[in-house]
C-alpha positions as CSV (number, residue, x, y, z in Angstrom):
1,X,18.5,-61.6,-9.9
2,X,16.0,-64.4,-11.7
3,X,13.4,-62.0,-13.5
4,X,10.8,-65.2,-12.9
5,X,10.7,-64.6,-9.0
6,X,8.6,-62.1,-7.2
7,X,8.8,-60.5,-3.8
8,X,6.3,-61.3,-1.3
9,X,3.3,-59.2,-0.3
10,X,2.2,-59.0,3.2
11,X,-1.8,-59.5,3.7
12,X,-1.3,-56.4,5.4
13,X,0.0,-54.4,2.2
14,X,-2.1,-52.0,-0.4
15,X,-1.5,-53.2,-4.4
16,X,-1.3,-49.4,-5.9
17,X,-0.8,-48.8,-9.9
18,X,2.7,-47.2,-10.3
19,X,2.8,-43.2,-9.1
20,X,-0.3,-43.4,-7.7
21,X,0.2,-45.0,-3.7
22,X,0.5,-42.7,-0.8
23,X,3.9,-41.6,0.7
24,X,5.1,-41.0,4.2
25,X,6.8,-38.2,3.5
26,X,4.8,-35.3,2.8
27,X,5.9,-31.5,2.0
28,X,4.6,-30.9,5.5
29,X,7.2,-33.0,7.1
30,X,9.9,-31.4,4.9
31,X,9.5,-28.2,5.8
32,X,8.4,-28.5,9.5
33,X,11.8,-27.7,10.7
34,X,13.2,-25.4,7.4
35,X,13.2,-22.3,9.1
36,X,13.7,-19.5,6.9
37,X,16.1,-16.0,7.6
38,X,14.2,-13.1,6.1
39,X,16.2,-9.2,7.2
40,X,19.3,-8.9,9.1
41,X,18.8,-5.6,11.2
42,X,22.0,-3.6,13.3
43,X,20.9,-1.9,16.5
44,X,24.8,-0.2,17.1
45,X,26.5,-3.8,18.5
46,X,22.9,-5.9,18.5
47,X,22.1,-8.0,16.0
48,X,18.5,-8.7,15.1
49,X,16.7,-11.3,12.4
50,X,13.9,-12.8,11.3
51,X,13.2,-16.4,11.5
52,X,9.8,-17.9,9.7
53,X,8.8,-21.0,11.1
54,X,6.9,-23.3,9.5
55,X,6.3,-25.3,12.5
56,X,4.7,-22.3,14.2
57,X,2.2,-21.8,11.1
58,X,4.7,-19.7,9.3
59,X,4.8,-17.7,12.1
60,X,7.5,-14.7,11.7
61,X,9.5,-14.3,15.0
62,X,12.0,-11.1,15.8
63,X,15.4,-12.8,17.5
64,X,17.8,-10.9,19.2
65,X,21.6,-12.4,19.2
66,X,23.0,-11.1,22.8
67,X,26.5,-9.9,23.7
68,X,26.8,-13.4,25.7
69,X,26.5,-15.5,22.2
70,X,23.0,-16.4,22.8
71,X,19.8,-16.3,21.0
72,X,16.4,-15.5,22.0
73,X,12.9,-14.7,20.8
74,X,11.9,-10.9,21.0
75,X,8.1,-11.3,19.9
76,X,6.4,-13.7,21.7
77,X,3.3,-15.4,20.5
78,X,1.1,-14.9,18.8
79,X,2.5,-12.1,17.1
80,X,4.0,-12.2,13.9
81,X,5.8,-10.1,12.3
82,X,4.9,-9.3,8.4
83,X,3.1,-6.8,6.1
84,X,1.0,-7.0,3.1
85,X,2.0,-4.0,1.9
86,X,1.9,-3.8,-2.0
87,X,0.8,-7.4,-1.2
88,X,4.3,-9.2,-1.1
89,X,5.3,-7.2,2.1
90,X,9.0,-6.2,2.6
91,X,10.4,-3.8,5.7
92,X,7.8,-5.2,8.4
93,X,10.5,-4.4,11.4
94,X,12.8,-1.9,12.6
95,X,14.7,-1.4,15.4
96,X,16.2,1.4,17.4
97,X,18.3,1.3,20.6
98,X,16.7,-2.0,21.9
99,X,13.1,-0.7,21.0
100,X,11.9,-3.2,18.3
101,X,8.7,-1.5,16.2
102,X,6.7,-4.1,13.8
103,X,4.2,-4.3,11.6
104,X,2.1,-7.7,13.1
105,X,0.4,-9.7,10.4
106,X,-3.2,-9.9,12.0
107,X,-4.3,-6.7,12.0
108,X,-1.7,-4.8,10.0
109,X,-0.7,-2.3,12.9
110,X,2.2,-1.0,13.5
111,X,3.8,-2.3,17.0
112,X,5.9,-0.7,20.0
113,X,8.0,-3.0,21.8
114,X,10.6,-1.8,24.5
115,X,12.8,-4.0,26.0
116,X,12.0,-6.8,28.0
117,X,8.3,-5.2,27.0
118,X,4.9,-6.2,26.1
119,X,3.8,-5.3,22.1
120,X,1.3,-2.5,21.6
121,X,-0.2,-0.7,18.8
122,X,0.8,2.9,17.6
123,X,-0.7,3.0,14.6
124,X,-4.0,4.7,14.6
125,X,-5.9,3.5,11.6
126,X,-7.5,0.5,11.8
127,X,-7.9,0.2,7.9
128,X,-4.3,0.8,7.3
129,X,-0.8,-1.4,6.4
130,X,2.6,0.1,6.7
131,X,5.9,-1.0,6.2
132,X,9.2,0.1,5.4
133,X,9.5,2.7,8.8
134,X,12.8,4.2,9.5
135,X,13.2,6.6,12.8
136,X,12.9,10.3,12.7
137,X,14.6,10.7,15.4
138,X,14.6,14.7,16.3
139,X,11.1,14.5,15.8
140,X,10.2,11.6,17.9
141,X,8.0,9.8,15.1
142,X,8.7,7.0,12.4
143,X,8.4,8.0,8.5
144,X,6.8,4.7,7.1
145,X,5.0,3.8,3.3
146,X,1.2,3.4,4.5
147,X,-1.8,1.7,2.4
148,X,-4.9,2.7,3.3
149,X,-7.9,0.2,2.6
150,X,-10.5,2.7,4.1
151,X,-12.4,3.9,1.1
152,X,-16.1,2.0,0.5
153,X,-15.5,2.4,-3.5
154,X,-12.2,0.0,-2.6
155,X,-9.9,2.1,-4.4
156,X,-6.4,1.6,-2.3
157,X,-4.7,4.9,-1.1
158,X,-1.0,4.5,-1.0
159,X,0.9,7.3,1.3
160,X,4.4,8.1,3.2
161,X,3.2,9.0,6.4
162,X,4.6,9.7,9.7
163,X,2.9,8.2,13.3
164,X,4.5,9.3,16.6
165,X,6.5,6.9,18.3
166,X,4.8,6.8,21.0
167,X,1.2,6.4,19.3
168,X,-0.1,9.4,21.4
169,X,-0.3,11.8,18.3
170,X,-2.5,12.0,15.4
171,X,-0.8,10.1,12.1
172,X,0.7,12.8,9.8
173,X,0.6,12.0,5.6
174,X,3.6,13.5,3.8
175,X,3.6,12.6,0.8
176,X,0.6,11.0,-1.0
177,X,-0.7,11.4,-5.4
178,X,1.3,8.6,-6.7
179,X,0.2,5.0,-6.8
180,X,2.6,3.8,-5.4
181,X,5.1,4.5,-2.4
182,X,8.5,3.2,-1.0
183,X,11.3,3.3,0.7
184,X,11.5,6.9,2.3
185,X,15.0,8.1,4.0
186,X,16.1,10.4,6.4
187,X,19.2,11.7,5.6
188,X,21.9,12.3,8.7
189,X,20.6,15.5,10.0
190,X,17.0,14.9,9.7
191,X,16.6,17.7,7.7
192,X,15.7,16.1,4.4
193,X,13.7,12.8,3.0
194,X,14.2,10.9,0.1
195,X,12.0,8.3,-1.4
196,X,10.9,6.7,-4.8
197,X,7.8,6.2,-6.2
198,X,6.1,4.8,-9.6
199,X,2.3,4.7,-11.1
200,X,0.6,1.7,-13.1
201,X,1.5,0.1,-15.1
202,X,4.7,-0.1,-14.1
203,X,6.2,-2.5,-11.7
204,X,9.3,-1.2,-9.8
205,X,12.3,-2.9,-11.9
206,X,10.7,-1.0,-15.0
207,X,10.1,2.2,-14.0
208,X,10.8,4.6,-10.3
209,X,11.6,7.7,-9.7
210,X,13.7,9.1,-6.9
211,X,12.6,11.8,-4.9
212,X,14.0,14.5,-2.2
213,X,12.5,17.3,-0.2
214,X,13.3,18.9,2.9
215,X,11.4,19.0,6.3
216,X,10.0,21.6,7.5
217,X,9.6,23.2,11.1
218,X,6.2,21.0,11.9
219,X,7.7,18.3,10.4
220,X,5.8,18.6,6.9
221,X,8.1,17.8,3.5
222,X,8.9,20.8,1.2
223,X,9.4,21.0,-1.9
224,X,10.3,17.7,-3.4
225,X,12.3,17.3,-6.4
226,X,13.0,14.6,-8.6
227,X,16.6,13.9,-8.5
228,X,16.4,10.5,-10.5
229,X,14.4,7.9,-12.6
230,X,11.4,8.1,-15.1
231,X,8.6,5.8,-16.6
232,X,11.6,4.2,-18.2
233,X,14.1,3.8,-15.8
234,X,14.4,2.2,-12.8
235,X,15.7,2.9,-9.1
236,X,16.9,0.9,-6.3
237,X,17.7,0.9,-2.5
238,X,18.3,4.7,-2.6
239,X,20.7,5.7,0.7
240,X,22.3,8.0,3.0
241,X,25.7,8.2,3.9
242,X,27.1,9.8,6.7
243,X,28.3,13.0,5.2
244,X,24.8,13.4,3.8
245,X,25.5,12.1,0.3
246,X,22.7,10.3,-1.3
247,X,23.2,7.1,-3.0
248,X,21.4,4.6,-5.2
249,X,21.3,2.1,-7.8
250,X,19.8,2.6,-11.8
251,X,19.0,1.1,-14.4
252,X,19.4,3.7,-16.9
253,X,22.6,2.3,-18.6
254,X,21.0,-0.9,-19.5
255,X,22.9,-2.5,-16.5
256,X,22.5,-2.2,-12.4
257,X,24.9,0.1,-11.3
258,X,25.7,2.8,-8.1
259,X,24.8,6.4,-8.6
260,X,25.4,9.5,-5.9
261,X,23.9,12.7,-5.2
């Protein structure tokens, strides 16, 4: 190509210095249509996700794959399911033969939605976030982590609490004196409930500890004891197998590895 010959500008064009003219394509248009897969969740054979769509303000939507190979929405607009508890969220849905409970970004109440259903709130406390739910199923209630932004000095109160599944029954706090709450489990018979917790200033990869009780007759927790984890070690996804034996993952070798009680 002659270096001495220059390409032609339209009347039309815009003469910007180098890095500094406006493109067509904007982050906008790139994500519009990058729909991201946050939870896979198993309801026996169903198969539920959740799909954020950018193109729906971020919007998080609950799909259901069927048995016939299909997909469909399960939360319709404008609800979206997400929670802000701890801030960064985590465990805003759950689901439990074909009944899909949520946590809807908005207001931060925990939903009810049977099948083929309409949404609606069983949470109780408007000043509340919860997250992380799991059934309690001989009790007819969900065991969830609950942050309550109630107080006027704005000092955050972070619980494990139990509401009733059907909303109709006053919200029960089981476990509350740490700063910080998560994952509570039910083992296989219902009889006993694990869960970890941690205090500032430590985050949760520095330092957890891992907790069991059992439940008593009104459904209260008894007795905890910690089974695992300090201020300098950390616990992970703690579990329940089937024959009641309690798993989870520490830290406390320097490396990320599986532990069972």
């Amino acid at each position: 190509m002659n270096p001495t010959l220059k390409c032609p500008i339209s009347p039309d064009s815009t003469v910007s210095s180098f890095g500094s003219w406006r493109s067509p394509i904007t982050s906008d248009l790139i994500a519009a249509d990058s729909i991201s897969l946050i939870d896979v969740l198993l309801d026996d054979d169903e198969v539920y996700w959740i799909e954020s769509r950018p193109q729906q303000e971020g919007r998080n939507v609950v799909v259901k794959y069927a048995r016939d190979g299909t997909a469909h929405d399960v939360s319709p607009p404008p609800f979206n399911a997400r929670t802000k508890v701890h801030e960064y969220g985590g465990g805003a849905v759950l689901v439990d033969r074909g009944t899909v409970f949520f946590t809807n970004f908005a207001d931060q109440k925990l939903y009810r939605q049977d099948q083929n259903g309409t949404p609606r709130p069983i949470s109780q406390n408007s000043q509340c976030r919860y997250a992380d739910a799991v059934v309690d199923a001989s009790r007819d209630r969900l065991v969830c982590v609950r942050e309550d932004h109630g107080r006027a000095d704005g000092v955050v109160i972070n619980t494990i609490a139990a509401v009733a599944s059907d909303g109709l029954k006053p919200e029960q706090v089981l476990l509350q004196g740490q700063d910080f709450y998560s994952n509570p489990r039910i083992s296989p018979d219902g009889k006993r409930l694990a869960w970890l917790s941690w205090n500032h200033p430590n985050m949760p990869w520095t330092g957890t500890e891992l907790w069991v009780a059992d439940i008593g007759g009104s459904g209260e927790v008894q007795e905890p004891v910690r089974i695992a984890g300090s201020a300098d070690e950390s616990i992970f996804q703690p579990e329940w197998s089937p024959d009641g034996t309690l798993h989870f993952v520490s830290d406390r070798s320097g490396w990320w590895k599986s532990f069972s009680r």
